[in-house]
C-alpha positions in Angstrom: -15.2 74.8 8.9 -18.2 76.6 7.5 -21.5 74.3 7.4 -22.5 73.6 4.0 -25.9 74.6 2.8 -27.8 73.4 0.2 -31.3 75.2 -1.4 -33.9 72.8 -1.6 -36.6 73.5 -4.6 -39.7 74.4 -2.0 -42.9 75.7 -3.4 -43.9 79.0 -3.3 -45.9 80.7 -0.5 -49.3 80.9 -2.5 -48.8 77.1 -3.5 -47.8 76.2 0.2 -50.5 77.5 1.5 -53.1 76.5 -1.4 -51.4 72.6 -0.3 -51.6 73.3 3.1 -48.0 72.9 4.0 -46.1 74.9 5.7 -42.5 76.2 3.5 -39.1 74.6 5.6 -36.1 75.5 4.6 -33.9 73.2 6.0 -30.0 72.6 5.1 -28.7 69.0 4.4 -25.5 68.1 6.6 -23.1 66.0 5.0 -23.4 63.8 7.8 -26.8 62.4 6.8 -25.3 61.9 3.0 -22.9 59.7 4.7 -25.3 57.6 6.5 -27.2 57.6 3.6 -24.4 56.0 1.5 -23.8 53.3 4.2 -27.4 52.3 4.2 -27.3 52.1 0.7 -24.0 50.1 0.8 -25.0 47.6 3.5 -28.6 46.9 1.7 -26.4 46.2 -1.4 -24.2 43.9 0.2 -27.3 41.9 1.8 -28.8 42.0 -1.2 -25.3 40.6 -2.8 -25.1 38.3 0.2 -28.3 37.0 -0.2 -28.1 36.1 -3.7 -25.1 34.4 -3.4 -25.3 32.8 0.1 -26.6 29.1 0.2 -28.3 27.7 3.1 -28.9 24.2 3.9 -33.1 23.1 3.1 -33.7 20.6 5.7 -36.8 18.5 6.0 -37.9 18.1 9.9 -39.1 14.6 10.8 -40.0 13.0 14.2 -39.7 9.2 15.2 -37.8 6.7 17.4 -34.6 4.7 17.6 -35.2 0.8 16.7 -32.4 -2.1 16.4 -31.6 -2.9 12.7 -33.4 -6.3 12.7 -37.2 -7.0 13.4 -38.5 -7.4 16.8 -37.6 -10.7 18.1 -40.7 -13.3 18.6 -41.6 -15.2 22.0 -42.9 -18.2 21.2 -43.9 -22.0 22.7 -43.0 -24.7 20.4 -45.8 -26.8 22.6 -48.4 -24.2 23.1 -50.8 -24.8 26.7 -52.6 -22.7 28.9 -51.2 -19.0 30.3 -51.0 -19.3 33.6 -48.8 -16.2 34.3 -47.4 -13.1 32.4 -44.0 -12.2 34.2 -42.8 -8.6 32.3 -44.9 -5.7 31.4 -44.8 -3.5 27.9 -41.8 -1.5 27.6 -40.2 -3.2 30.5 -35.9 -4.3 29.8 -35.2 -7.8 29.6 -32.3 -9.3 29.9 -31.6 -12.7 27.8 -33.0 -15.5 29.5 -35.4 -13.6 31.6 -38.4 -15.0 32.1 -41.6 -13.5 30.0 -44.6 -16.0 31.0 -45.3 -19.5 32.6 -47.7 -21.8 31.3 -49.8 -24.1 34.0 -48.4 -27.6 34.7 -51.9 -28.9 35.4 -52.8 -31.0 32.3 -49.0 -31.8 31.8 -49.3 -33.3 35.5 -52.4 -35.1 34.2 -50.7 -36.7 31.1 -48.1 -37.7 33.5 -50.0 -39.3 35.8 -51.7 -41.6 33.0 -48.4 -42.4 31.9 -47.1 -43.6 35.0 -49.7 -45.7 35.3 -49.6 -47.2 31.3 -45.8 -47.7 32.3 -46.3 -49.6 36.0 -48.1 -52.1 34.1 -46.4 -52.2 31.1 -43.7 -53.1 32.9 -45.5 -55.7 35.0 -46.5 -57.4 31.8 -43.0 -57.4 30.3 -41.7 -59.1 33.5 -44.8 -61.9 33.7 -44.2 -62.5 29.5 -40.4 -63.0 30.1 -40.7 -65.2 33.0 -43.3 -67.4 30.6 -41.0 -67.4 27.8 -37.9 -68.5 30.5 -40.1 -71.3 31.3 -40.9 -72.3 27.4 -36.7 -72.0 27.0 -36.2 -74.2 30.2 -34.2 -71.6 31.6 -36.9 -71.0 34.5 -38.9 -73.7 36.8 -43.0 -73.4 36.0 -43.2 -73.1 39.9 -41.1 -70.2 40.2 -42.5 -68.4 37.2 -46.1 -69.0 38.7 -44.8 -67.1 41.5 -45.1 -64.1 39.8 -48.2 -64.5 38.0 -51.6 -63.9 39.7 -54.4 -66.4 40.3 -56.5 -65.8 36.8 -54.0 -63.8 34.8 -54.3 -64.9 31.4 -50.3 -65.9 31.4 -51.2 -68.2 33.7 -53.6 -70.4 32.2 -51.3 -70.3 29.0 -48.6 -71.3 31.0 -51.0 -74.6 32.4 -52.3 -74.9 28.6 -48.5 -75.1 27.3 -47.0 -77.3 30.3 -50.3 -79.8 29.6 -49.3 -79.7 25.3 -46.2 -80.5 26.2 -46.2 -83.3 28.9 -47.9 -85.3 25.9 -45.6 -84.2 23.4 -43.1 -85.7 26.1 -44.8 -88.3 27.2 -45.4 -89.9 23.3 -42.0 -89.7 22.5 -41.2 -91.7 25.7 -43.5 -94.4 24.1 -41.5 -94.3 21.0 -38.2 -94.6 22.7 -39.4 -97.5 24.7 -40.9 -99.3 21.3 -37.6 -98.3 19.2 -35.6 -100.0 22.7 -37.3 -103.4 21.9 -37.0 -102.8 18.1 -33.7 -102.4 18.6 -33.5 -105.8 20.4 -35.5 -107.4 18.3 -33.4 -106.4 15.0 -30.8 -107.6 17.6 -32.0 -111.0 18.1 -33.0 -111.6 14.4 -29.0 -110.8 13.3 -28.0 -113.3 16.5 -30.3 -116.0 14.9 -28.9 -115.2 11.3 -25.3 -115.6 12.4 -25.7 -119.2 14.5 -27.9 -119.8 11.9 -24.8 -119.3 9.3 -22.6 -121.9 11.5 -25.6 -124.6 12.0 -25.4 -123.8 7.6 -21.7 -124.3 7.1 -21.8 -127.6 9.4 -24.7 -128.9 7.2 -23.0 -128.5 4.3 -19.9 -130.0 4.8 -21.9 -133.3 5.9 -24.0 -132.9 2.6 -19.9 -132.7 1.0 -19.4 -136.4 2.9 -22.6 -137.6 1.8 -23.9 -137.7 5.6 -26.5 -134.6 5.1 -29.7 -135.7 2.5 -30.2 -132.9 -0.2 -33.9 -132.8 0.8 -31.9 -131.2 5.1 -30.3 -128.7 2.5 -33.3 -127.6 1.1 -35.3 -127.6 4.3 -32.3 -125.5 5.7 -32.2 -122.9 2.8 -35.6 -122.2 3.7 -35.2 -121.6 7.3 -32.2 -119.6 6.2 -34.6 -117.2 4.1 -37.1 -117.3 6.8 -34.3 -115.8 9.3 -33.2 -113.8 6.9 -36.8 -112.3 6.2 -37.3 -111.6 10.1 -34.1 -109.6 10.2 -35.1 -107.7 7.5 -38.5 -107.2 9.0 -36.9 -106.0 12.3 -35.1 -103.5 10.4 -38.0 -102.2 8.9 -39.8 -101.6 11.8 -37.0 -99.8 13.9 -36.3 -97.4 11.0 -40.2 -96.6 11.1 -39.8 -96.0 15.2 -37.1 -94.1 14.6 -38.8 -92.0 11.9 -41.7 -91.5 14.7 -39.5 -90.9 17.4 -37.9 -87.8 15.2 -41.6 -87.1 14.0 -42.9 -86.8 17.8 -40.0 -84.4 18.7 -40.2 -82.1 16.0 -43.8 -81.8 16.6 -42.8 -80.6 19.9 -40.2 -78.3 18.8 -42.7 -76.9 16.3 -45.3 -76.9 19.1 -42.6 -75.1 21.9 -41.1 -72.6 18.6 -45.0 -71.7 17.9 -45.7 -70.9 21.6 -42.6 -69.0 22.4 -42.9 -67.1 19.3 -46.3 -66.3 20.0 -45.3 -65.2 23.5 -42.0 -62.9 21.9 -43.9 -61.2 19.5 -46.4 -60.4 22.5 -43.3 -59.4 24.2 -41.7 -56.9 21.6 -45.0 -55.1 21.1 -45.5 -54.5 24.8 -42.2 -53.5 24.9 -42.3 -51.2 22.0 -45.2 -49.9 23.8 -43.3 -49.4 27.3 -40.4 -47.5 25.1 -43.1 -45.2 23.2 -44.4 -44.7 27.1 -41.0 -43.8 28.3 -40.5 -41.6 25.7 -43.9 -39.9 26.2 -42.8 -39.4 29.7 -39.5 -37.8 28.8 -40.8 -35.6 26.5 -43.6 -34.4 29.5 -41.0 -34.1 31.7 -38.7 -31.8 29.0 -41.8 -29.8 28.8 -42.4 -29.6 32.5 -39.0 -27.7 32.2 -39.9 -25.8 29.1 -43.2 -24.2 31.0 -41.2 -21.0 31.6 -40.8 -19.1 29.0 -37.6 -17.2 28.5 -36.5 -14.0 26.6 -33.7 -14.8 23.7 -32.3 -11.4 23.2 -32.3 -8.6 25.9 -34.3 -5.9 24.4 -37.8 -4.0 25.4 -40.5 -5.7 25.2 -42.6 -3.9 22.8 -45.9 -6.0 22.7 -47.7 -8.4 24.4 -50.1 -10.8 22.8 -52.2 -12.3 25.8 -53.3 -10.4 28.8 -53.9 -12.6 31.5 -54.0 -16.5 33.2 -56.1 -18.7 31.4 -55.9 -18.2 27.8 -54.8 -21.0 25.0 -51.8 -20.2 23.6 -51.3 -22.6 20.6 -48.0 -24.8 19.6 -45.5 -21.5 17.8 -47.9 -18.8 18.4 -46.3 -15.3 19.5 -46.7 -14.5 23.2 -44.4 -11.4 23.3 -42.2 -9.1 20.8 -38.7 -8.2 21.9 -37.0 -5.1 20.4 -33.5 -6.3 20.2 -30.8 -3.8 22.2 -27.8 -5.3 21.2 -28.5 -5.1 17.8 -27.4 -2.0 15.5 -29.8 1.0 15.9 -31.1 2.9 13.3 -34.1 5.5 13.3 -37.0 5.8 11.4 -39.0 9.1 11.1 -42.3 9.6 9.5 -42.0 12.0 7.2 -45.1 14.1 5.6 -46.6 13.6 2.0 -45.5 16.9 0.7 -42.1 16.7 1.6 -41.3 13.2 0.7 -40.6 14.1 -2.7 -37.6 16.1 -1.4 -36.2 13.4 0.4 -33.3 11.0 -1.3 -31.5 7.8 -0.3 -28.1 8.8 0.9 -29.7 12.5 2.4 -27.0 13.4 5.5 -29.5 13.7 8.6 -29.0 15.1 12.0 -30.7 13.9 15.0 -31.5 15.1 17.9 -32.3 12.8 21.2 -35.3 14.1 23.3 -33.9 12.7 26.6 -30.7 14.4 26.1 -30.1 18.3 25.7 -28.3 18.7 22.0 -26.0 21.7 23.2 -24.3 19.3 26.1 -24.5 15.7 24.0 -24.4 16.9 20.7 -26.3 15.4 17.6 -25.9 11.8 16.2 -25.2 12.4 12.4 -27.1 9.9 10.0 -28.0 9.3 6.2 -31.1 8.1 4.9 -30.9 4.6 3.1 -34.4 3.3 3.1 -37.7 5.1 1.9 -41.1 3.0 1.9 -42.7 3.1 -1.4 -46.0 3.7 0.1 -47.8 5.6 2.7 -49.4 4.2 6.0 -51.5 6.0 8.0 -51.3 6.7 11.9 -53.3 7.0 14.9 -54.6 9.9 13.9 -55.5 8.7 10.3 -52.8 10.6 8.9 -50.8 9.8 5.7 -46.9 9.4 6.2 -43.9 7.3 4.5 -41.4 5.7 6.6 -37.8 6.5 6.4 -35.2 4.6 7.8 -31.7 6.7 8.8 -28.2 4.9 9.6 -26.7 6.4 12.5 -22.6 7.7 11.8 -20.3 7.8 14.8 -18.4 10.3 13.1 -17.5 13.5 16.1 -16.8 13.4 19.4 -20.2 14.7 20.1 -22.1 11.9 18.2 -19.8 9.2 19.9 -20.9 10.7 23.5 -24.5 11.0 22.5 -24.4 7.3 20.4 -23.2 5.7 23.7 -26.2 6.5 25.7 -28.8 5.6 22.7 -30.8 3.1 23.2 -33.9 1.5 21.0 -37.1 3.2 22.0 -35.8 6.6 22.5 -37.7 9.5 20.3 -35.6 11.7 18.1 -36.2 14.7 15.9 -34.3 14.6 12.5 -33.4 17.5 10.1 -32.4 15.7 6.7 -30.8 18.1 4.4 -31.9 17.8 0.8 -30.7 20.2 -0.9 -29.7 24.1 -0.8 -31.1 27.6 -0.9 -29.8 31.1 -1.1 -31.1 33.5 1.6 -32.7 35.7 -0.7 -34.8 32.7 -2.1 -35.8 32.1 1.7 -36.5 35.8 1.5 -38.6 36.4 -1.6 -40.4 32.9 -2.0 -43.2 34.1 0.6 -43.4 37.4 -0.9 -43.3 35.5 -4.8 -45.5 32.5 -4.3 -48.7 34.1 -3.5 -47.9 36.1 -6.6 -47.0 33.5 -9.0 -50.3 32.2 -7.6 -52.2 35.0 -8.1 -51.6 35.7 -11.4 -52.8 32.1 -12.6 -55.6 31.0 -10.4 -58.9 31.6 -12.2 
């Protein structure tokens, strides 16, 4: 096949060499209009490509994994004195491991007072009841001065009381010895009335014969009222002894019911007292067992809020945070000012764990369902908002990565929010300074 040629316009010798240039006559192959075309071809299908294509726009975002709820307090509902710190910051816990021990030392105090308030406590509850067993007649004043030392105040009220009453008893002897003889006498009187009454009945049938002078039956109605006035006398004077007999003993029932009262009411508030002792002691010895403190999640522990032996930790106040493991895990990311505007509840995420390679664990999948309203700042005194991502177990590749997550682990998140073409990703560098340009002042 003959080679095509093709005359290319060239300028003239005197024009070449007034431009400098040297005249080439140089024939086009169709080869190079074939490459030519392709170019041409392949920039138009970029270009096509590119306006048509979407990629994802994704946000990047650092931060950690943390449980769902808020870290879990370690608190003493008694407060007292640190005398040791048992875990360290960042350490696992398991639940019911030990975080910190308060000293025993003022609990072994209190509890040496109240041993000695209960000793005698007790020792006066035993000497009152004894007392009052002897006021009831249910113990011998000997025996209960057995128990009761030489001076004790318990004592001298007993001898006080025992005195009282040996005159309350001794009266009311006297008043059962006069109402004895009253008692006879009244008996005598009725005796004289009734031979008195036959001596009458005789004297009266004579007076019937006319053997008895009326002047005998007055003489002998007189004697009759005279008898008749004794008895009645007698009477009189054993209802007033008995009326002093029941007198003299209720006046030593009042005086044994006001002793013995006084002595129970003594009782019951030394008693009361002992119980309020007992329970004081108790309640020492239940915090005696409280003085280790113990973890109630397993978690990390995140902070500690005293750093040594010695210092007052009051009644509720936090001695530790634990992050919670067995909760739910979710991340939270601090994302930038100027791209939180991007960012919508319900934007899919990917994360990425920094302790385990993405191309042999895969990525967790999440979606964003919390943004903060407003910024905090950092360590470094730089503005962020907190977002809060929900892990979804939803491949094979987040299950084996989600297994192996745990709450303190760092991640990097992409969240996708929204789409671009390639040729925006293309031109926007090339554009913005332009658009810029041509409005700045």
């Amino acid at each position: 096949m003959e080679q095509e040629t093709t005359a290319l316009w060239t300028p003239s010798l005197d024009e070449a060499k007034k431009r400098g240039l040297n005249v080439i006559h140089k024939p086009v192959t169709g080869t190079s209009r074939r490459v030519a075309r392709i170019l041409f071809a392949a920039l138009a299908a970029a270009t096509a490509w590119g306006w048509y294509a979407e990629l994802p726009e994704l946000t990047y975002a650092k931060g950690r994994l943390v449980p769902s709820s808020n870290p879990r307090p370690v608190e003493h509902p008694d407060g007292g004195v640190l005398d040791e710190i048992l875990v360290r910051e960042g350490r696992f816990v398991e639940a019911g491991t030990p975080v910190a021990r308060l000293s025993a030392n003022l609990l072994t105090e209190e509890q040496g007072r109240l041993n000695v308030r209960e000793a005698a406590l007790s020792r006066d509850t035993a000497r009152l009841q004894s007392v009052i067993s002897v006021i009831s007649g249910t113990l011998s004043g000997s025996a209960a001065r057995g128990q009761l030392e030489p001076g004790h105040r318990l004592l001298a009220q007993l001898d006080a009381f025992e005195a009282s009453r040996a005159r309350h008893r001794a009266r009311i002897s006297e008043l059962e010895r006069a109402l004895e003889i009253r008692q006879q006498i009244l008996g005598n009187a009725r005796r004289r009335e009734e031979t008195f009454a036959i001596e009458q009945s005789a004297a009266l049938a004579l007076h019937g014969k006319g053997l008895l002078s009326t002047t005998a039956m007055s003489r002998l109605s007189a004697q009759q009222l005279e008898i008749e006035g004794d008895r009645l006398r007698a009477f009189a004077a054993l209802a007033d002894g008995e009326r002093n007999l029941h007198e003299a003993r209720r006046q030593e029932q009042e005086f044994v019911a006001g002793i013995k009262d006084t002595l129970m009411s003594e009782l019951e508030t030394e008693e009361e007292e002992l119980a309020l002792v007992l329970q004081a002691s108790a309640d020492n010895a239940a915090r005696q067992q409280r003085l280790t403190i113990l973890s109630s999640v397993p978690g990390i522990v995140q902070k500690l809020h005293f750093s040594g032996p010695g210092e007052v930790v009051a009644p509720g106040e936090p001695i530790a945070e634990i992050l919670p493991t067995q909760d739910r895990l979710i991340a939270e990311v601090e994302i930038q000012p100027q791209d939180i505007g991007h960012v919508a509840i319900g934007d899919p995420v990917e994360l990425k764990s920094t302790t385990f390679d993405a191309r042999q664990y895969g990525v967790q999948a999440g979606e964003v369902f919390e943004i903060s309203p407003n910024s905090r700042l950092n360590e470094r005194n730089e503005a962020y908002f907190d977002v809060r991502i929900a892990l979804i177990d939803e491949t094979a590749d987040a299950e084996n990565l989600s297994s192996r997550l745990s709450a303190g682990m760092e991640v990097n998140a992409a969240i996708r929010t929204g789409e671009r073409t390639v040729l925006d990703y293309i031109l926007s560098p090339i554009a913005d300074p332009i658009s810029r340009a041509f409005h700045e002042r």
